[in-house]
C-alpha positions in Angstrom: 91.9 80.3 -22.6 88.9 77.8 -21.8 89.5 75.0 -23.1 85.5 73.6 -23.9 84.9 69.6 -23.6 83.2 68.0 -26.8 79.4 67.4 -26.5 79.9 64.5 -28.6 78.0 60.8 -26.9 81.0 59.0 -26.1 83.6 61.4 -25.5 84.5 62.0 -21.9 87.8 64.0 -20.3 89.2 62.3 -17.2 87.1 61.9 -13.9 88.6 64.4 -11.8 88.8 63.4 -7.9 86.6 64.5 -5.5 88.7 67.5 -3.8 88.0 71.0 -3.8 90.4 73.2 -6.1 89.4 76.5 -5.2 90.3 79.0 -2.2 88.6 78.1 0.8 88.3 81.7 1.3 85.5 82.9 -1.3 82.4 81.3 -0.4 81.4 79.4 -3.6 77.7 77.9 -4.3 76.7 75.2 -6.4 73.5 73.5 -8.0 73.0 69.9 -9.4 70.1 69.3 -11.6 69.2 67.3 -14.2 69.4 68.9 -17.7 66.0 69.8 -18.9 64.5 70.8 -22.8 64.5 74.5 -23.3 63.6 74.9 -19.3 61.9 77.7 -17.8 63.2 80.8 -16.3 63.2 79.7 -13.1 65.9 77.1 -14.3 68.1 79.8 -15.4 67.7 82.0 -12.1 69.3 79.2 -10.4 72.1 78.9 -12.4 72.7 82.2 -12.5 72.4 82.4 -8.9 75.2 79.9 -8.4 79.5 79.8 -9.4 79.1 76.3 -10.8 76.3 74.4 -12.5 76.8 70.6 -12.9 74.2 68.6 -15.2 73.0 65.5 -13.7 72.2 63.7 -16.3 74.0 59.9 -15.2 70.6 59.4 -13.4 67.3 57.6 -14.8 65.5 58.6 -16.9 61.9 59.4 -15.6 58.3 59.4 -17.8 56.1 62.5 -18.0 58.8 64.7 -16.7 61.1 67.9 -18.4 63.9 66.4 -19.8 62.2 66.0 -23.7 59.4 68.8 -23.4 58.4 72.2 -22.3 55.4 74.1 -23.3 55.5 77.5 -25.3 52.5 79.9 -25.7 50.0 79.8 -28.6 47.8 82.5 -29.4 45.1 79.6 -28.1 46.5 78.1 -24.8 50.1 76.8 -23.8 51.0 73.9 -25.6 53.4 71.0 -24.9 56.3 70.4 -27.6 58.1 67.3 -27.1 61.2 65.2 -28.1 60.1 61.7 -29.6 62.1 59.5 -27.3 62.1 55.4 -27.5 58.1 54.4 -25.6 60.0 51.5 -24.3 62.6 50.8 -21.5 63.4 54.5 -21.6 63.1 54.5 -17.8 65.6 51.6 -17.7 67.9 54.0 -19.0 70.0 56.8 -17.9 69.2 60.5 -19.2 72.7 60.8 -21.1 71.4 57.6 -22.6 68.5 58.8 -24.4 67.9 59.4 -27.8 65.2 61.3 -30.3 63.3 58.3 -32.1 63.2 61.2 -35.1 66.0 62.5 -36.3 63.4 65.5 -38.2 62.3 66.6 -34.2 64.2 69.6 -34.6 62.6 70.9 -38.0 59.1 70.2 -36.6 59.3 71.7 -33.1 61.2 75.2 -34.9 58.0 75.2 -37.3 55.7 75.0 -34.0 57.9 77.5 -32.5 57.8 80.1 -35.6 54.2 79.9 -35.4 54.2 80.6 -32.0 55.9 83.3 -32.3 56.8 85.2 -35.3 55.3 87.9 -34.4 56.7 88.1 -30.9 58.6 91.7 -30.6 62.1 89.9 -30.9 61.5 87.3 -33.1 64.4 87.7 -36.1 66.8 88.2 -32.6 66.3 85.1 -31.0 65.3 83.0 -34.4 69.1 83.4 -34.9 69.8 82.0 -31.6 67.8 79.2 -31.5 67.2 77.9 -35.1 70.7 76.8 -35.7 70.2 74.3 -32.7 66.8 73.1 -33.8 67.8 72.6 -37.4 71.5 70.6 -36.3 70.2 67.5 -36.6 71.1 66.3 -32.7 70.2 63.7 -31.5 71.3 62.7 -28.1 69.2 64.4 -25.4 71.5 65.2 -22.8 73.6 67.3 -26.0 70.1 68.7 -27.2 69.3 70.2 -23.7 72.6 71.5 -22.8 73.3 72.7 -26.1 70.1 75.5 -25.8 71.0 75.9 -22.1 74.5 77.2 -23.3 73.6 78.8 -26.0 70.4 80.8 -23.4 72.9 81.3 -20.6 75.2 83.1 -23.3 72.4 85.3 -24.7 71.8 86.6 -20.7 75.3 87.0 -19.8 75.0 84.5 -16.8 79.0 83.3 -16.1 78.1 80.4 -14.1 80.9 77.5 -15.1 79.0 74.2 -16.5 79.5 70.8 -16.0 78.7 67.2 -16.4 78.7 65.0 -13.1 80.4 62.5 -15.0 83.8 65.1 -15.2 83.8 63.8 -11.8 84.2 60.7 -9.9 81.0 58.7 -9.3 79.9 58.1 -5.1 76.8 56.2 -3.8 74.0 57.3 -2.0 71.8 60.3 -3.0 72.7 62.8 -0.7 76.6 61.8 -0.4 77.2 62.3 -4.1 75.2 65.4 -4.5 77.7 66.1 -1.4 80.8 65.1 -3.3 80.3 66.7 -6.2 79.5 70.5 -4.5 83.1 69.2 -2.7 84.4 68.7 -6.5 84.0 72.2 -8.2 85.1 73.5 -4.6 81.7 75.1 -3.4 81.2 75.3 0.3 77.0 75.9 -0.6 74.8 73.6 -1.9 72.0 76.0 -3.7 68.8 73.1 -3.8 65.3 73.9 -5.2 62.5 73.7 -3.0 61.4 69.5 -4.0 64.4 68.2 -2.6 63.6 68.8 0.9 61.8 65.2 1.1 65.0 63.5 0.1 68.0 65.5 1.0 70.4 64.9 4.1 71.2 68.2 5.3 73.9 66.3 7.8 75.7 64.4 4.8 76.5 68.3 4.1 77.5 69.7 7.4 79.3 67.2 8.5 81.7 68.3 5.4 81.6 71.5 6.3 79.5 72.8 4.0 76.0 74.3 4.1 72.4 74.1 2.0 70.5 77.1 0.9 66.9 76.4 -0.3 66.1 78.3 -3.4 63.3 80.1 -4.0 61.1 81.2 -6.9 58.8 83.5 -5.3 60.5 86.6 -6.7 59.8 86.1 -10.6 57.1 88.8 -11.4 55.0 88.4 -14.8 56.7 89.8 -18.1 54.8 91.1 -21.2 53.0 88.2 -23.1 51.5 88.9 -26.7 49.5 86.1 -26.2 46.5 86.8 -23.7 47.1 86.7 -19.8 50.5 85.7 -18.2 51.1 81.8 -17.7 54.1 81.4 -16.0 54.9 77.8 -16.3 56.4 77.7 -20.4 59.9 77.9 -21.0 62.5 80.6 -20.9 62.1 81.3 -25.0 58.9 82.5 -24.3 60.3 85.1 -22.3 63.3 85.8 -24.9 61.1 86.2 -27.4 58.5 88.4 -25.8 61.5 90.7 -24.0 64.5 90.3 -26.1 68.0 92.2 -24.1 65.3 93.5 -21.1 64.7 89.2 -20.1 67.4 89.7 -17.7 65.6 92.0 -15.5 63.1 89.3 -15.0 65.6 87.2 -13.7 66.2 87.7 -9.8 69.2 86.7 -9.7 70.4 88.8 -12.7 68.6 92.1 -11.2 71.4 95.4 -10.6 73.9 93.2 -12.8 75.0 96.2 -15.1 76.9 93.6 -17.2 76.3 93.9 -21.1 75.2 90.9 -23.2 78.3 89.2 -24.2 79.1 87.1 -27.3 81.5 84.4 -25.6 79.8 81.7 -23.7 79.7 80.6 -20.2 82.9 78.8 -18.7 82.8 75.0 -19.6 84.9 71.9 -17.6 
């Protein structure tokens, strides 16, 4: 039975150390990232493409970036909807120490959404998967973006395990923790997306004996949009709501998976 942690600001289970508890035999792969509001579809090929998933949210917080906003598609252009967060000393903060200024954010961003897209081809199917999160009445970003990654990652059958990098014990420098915490879940790859290659220490890596893969998002090919030509850069409800059960053929790391959409969600530490 999986035994899922509670979301709740506050609570955390024990810091596990930084040793691998998996066979050395099976090559496993990891990504760190920070969490990110109703990301795009490029966010979820990489954790599907991946055995374990850790949210790196006990890092600062960063101005103009995707942790509290996406854009969706109007029938006019692609709009940015975003999570009132405090206008000052937010970037003196972490992420997981962020919260909505607004505690109505979720009512007015479903409204914005509904308009959007209530006449999208799967609308009543995924309106029963996201408005339950919208209308909650969170908070706490970190819980807000994790909650609709779960609750996404569910609705495509992606089984990658999720975690928090504060399950596990903290290490300095940049590269040496991202390093520690791939040695954590027991991944021998480190699956990075393509901006990291300015900052990361490939050597930190090999000299554990483990490796880096650079991901790529070169193979995502335009889906159906009701709403005039294809823009690529909204988030993954766009595509949910335009393509419904068929979104996870526009998912290259989910392409030949034969597996049905389940009802249980993805393994949590």
């Amino acid at each position: 039975m999986v035994h899922r942690q509670s979301l709740v600001v506050g609570t955390r289970p024990m810091k596990s150390s930084l040793r691998s508890h998996r066979s050395s035999d099976i090559t496993q792969k990891a990504a760190i990232l920070q969490s990110a509001y109703i990301p795009w579809r490029g966010y979820f090929d990489l954790i599907a493409a991946v055995d374990d998933f850790i949210f790196y949210d006990d890092v600062q917080f960063s101005n103009g970036d995707w942790r509290n906003r996406n854009k969706i598609k109007t029938a006019a252009a692609a709009k940015w909807i975003t999570i009132p967060v405090p206008k000052t000393g937010r970037i003196e903060k972490l992420i997981n120490e962020i919260h909505a200024t607004n505690a109505q954010w979720g009512e007015d961003h479903w409204n914005k959404v509904t308009e959007a897209y209530r006449k999208a081809p799967h609308f009543d199917e995924i309106r029963a998967l996201l408005e339950p999160i919208y209308l909650g009445g969170e908070t706490h970003l970190s819980t807000i973006n994790r909650s609709f990654i779960e609750a996404i990652c569910t609705y495509l059958g992606i089984k990658t395990r999720l975690h928090w990098s504060t399950d596990f014990a903290r290490t300095e420098g940049k590269s040496q923790r991202l390093a520690d915490l791939v040695d954590a879940v027991g991944a021998s790859v480190y699956v990075s997306g393509p901006a990291a290659k300015d900052y990361l220490d490939e050597t930190v890596f090999t000299q554990m004996g483990k490796s880096v893969e650079w991901f790529s998002y070169e193979d995502l090919q335009p889906y159906p949009q009701f709403h005039g030509g294809f823009e690529t850069a909204v988030s993954i409800i766009d595509l949910l709501f335009n393509c419904g059960p068929s979104s996870r053929s526009y998912l290259p790391a989910l392409k030949g998976s034969s597996a049905s959409l389940p009802t249980s969600p993805p393994e949590t530490a």
